[in-house]
C-alpha positions as CSV (number, residue, x, y, z in Angstrom):
1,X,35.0,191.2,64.9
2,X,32.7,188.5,64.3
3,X,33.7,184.9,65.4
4,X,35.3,182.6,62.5
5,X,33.8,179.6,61.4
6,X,35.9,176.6,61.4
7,X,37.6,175.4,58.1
8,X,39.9,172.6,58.2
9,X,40.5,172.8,54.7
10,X,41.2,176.3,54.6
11,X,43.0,175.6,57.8
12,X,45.2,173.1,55.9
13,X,45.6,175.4,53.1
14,X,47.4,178.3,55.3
15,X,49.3,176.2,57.2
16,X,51.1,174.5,54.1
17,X,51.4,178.1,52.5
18,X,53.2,179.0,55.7
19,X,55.9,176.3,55.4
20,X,56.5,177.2,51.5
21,X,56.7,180.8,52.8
22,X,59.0,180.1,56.0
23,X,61.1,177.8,53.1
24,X,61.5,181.0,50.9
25,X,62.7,182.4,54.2
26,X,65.7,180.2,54.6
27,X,66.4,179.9,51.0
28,X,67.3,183.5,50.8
29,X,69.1,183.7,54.2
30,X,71.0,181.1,52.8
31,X,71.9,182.2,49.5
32,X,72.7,185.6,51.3
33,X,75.8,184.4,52.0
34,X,76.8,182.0,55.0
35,X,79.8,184.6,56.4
36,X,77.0,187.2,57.6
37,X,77.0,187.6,61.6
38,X,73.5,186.1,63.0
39,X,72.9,189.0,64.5
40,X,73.3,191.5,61.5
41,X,70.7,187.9,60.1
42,X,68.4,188.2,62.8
43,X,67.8,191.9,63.1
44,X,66.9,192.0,59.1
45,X,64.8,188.6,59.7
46,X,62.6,190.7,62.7
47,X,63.0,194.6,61.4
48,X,61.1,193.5,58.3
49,X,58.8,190.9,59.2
50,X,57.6,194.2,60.5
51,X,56.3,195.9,58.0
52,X,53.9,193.2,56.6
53,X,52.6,192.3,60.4
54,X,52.0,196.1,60.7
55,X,50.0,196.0,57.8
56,X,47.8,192.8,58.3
57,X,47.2,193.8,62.3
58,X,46.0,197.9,60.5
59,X,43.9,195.3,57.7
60,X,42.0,193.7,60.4
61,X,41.2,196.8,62.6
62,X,43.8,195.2,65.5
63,X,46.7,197.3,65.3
64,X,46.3,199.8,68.0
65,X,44.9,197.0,70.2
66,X,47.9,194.9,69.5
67,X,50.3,197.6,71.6
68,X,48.5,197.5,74.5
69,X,50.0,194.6,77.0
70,X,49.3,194.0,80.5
71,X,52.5,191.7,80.9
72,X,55.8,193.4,79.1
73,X,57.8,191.6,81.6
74,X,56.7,188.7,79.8
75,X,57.1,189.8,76.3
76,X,61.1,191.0,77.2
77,X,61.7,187.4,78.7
78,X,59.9,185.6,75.7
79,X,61.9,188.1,73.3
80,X,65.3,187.6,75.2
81,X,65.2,183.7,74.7
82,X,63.7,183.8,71.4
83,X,66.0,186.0,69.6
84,X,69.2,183.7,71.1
85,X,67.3,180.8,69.4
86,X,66.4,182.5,66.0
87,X,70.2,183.6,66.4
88,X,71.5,179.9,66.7
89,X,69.0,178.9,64.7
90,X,70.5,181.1,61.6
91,X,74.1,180.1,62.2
92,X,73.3,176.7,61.6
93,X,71.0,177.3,58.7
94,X,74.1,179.0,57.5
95,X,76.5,176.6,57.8
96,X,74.5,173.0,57.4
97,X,72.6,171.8,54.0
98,X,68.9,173.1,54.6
99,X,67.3,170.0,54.9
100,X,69.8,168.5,57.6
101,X,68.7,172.4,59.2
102,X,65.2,171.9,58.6
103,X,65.7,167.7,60.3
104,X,67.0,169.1,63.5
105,X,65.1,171.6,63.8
106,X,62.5,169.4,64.3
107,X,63.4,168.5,67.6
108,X,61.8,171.3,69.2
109,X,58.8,169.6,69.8
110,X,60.1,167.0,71.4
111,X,62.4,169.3,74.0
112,X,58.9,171.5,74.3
113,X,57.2,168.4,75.8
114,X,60.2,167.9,78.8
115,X,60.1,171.8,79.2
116,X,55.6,171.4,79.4
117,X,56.2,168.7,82.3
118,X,59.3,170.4,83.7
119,X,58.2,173.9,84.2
120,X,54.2,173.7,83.7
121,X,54.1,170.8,85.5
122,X,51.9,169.4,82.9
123,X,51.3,165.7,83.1
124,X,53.1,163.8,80.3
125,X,52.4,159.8,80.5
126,X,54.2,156.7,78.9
127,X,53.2,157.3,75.2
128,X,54.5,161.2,75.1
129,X,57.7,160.1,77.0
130,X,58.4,156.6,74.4
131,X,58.0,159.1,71.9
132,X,60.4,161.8,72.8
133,X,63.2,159.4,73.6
134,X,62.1,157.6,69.8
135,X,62.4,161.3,68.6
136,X,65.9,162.5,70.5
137,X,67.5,158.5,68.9
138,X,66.2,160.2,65.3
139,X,67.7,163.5,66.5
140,X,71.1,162.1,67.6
141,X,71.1,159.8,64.0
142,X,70.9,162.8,61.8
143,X,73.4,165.1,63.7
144,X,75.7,162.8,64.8
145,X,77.5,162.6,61.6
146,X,78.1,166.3,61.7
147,X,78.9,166.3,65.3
148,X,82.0,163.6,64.9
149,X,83.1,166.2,62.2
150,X,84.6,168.6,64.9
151,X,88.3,166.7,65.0
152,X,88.4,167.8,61.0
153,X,88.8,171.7,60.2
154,X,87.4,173.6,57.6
155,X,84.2,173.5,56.8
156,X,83.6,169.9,57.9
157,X,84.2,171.6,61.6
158,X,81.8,174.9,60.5
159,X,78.9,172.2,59.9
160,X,79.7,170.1,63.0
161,X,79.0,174.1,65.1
162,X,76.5,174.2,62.7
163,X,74.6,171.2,63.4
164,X,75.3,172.3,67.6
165,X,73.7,175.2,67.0
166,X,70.7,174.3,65.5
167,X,70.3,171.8,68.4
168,X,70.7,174.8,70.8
169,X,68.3,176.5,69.0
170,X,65.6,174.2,69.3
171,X,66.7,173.8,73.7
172,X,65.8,177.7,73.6
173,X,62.9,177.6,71.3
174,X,61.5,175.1,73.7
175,X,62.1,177.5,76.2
176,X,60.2,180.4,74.3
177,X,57.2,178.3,73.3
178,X,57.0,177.7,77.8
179,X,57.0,181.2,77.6
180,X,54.7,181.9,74.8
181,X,52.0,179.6,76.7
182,X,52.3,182.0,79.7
183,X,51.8,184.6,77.7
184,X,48.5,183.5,76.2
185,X,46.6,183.5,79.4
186,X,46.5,186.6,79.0
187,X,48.0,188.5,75.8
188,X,46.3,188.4,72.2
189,X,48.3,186.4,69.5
190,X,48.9,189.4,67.7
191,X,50.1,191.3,70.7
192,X,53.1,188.4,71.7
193,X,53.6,188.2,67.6
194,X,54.0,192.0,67.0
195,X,56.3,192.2,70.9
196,X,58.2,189.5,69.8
197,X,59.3,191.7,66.2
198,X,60.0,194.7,68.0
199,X,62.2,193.1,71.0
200,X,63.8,190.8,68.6
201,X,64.7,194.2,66.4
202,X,66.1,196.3,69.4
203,X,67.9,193.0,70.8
204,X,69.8,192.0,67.7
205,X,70.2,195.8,67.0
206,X,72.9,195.4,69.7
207,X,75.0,193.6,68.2
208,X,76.0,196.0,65.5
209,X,79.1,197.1,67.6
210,X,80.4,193.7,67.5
211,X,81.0,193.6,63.4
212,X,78.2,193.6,61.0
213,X,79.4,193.6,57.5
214,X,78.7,195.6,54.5
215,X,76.9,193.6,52.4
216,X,76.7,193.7,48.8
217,X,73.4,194.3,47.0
218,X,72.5,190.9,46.1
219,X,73.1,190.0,49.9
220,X,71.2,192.8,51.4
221,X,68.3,192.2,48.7
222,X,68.1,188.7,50.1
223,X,68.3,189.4,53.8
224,X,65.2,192.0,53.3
225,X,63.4,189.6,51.5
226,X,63.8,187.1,54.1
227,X,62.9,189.6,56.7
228,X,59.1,190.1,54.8
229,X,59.0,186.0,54.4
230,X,58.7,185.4,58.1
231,X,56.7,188.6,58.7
232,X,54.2,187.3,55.5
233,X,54.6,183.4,56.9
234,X,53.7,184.2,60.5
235,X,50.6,186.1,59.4
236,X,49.3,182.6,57.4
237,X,50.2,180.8,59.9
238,X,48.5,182.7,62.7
239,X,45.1,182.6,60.3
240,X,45.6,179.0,60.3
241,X,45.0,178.5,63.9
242,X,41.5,180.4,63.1
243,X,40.1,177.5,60.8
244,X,41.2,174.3,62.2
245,X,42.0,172.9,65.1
246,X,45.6,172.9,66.0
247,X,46.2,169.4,66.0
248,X,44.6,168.7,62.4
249,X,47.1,171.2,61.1
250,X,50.6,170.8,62.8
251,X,51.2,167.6,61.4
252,X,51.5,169.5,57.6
253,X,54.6,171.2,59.5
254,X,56.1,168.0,58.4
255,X,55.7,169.0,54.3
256,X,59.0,171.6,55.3
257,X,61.3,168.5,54.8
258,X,60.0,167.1,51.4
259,X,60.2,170.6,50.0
260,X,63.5,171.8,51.6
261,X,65.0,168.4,50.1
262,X,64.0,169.8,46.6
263,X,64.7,173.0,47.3
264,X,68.0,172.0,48.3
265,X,69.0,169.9,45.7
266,X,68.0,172.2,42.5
267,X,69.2,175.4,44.1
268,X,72.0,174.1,46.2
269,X,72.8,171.0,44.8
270,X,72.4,169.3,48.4
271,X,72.1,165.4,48.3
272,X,70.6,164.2,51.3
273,X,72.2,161.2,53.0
274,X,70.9,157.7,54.1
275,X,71.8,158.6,57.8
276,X,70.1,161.9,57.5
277,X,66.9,160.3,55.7
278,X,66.4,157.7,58.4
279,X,66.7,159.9,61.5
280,X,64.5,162.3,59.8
281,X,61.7,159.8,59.5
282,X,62.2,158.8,63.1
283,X,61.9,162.3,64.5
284,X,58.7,162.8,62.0
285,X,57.1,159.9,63.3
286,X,57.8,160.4,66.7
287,X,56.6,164.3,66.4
288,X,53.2,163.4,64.4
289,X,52.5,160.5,67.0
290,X,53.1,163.9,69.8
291,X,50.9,165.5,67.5
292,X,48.3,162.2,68.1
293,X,48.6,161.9,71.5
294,X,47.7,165.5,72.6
295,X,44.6,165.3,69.9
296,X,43.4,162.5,72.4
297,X,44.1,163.9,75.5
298,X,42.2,166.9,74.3
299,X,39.0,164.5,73.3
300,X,39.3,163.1,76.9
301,X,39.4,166.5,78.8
302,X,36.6,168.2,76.2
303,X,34.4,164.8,77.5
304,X,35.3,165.2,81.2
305,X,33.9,168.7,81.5
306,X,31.2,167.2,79.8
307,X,30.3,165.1,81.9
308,X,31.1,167.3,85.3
309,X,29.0,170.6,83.5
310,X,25.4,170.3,85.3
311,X,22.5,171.0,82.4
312,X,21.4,173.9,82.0
């Protein structure tokens, strides 16, 4: 295949239809019905996401490439941790207001930049580390309300495991993005995207002994639809990385909140909250000045080698 040209614009464009599509995604698990297992969730969410990658990777003459991996090892670790967070992940979405799901979920950047020091050994200075402590006090603002909630019952209690769960979510999602940067030293991006579908399938496939429901049309409907959302949305959002540098488009990840917000109130009727406003804005600005900061650090490493590369 011949090399792409860089578009930012276009770059742009994906990226933002990625969010609206990963937004469809939620809205229908959540209208699905917030009693439905994670794992019954999860497998519909992966088994047909599928069918839409299948087709793209056949579209683009990749598909029987895409099977071949040197590292499976590395695909069954990355698929093991990542289907425990997409499984937290969907119990909170269940059982919080989307844009208080969407708020904390944005704290997996900042737990991906302690897991990049920790375990790459990557070197993260003053400015990375003031904004991931900025970020986790924005974190802690928006779920803390939810978190006190667990001395109530009821549903106040659901949201308070809710809001945990989310936040567990984005601990393991950190950990699968470590993994995922392993994996890229040596695996295609549509290899560790069409691995990832397939393990998280067969893993969440398990936990059909341990009581999936049977769900009503409407339900089911929704659940499938979800499942080609994120299949459809990880598709755009892998083109996106092909036109523009990743740092010019990950801050229009942050477009998810102002959209789930109206998303929320005229199909949920969700009114967000002063405490949940303000830590969001916090945990935005601290991820976008992440975003910043490795932008620069890229600059500075592009000019080093510059400057060490002899002429030709």
């Amino acid at each position: 295949m011949h090399a792409v040209l860089k578009n930012p614009m276009r770059g742009i464009a994906l990226k933002v239809s990625s969010v609206v599509v990963f937004l469809a995604m939620q809205t229908f698990i959540k209208l699905a019905g917030s009693d439905i297992p994670p794992g019954q969730v999860t497998f519909c969410r992966s088994f047909f996401a599928l069918f839409p990658i299948i087709a793209y990777l056949a579209y683009i003459g990749q598909l029987r490439a895409a099977f071949y991996t040197a590292n499976p090892v590395g695909h069954l670790k990355r698929g093991t941790i990542g289907i425990m967070s997409m499984a937290f992940g969907f119990y909170g979405l269940l059982h919080l207001p989307l844009p208080e799901a969407i708020a904390l979920g944005y704290a997996l950047p900042l737990v991906a930049v302690i897991f990049a020091a920790v375990f790459l050994g990557e070197t993260v200075r003053i400015y990375r580390w003031s904004a991931v402590l900025v970020g986790i006090v924005g974190v802690a603002i928006v779920s803390w309300p939810k978190l006190t909630l667990f001395r109530d019952g009821g549903m106040e209690a659901e949201q308070a495991v809710g809001a945990l769960a989310v936040l567990i979510s984005a601990v393991l999602g950190g950990m699968a993005m470590i993994q995922v940067r392993r994996l890229v030293e040596e695996e295609k991006t549509a290899t560790i995207v069409l691995y990832f579908s397939l393990t998280a399938s067969v893993f969440s496939l398990a936990s059909l002994p341990f009581g999936w429901l049977v769900l009503p049309w409407p339900s089911a409907l929704y659940l499938i639809a979800a499942g080609f959302c994120g299949g459809v949305a990880q598709i755009l959002l892998t083109e996106s990385y092909r036109h523009a540098d990743v740092s010019t488009i990950a801050p229009f990840e942050y477009t998810s909140i102002l959209l789930g917000g109206i998303v929320a109130y005229f199909v949920f009727g969700d009114v967000p909250s002063v405490s949940m406003l303000i830590g969001t804005l916090i945990v935005v600005s601290a991820g976008i000045f992440i975003i910043y900061r490795e932008h620069q650090l890229g600059i500075e490493q592009r000019e080093a080698r510059k400057a060490t590369t002899p002429p030709a």
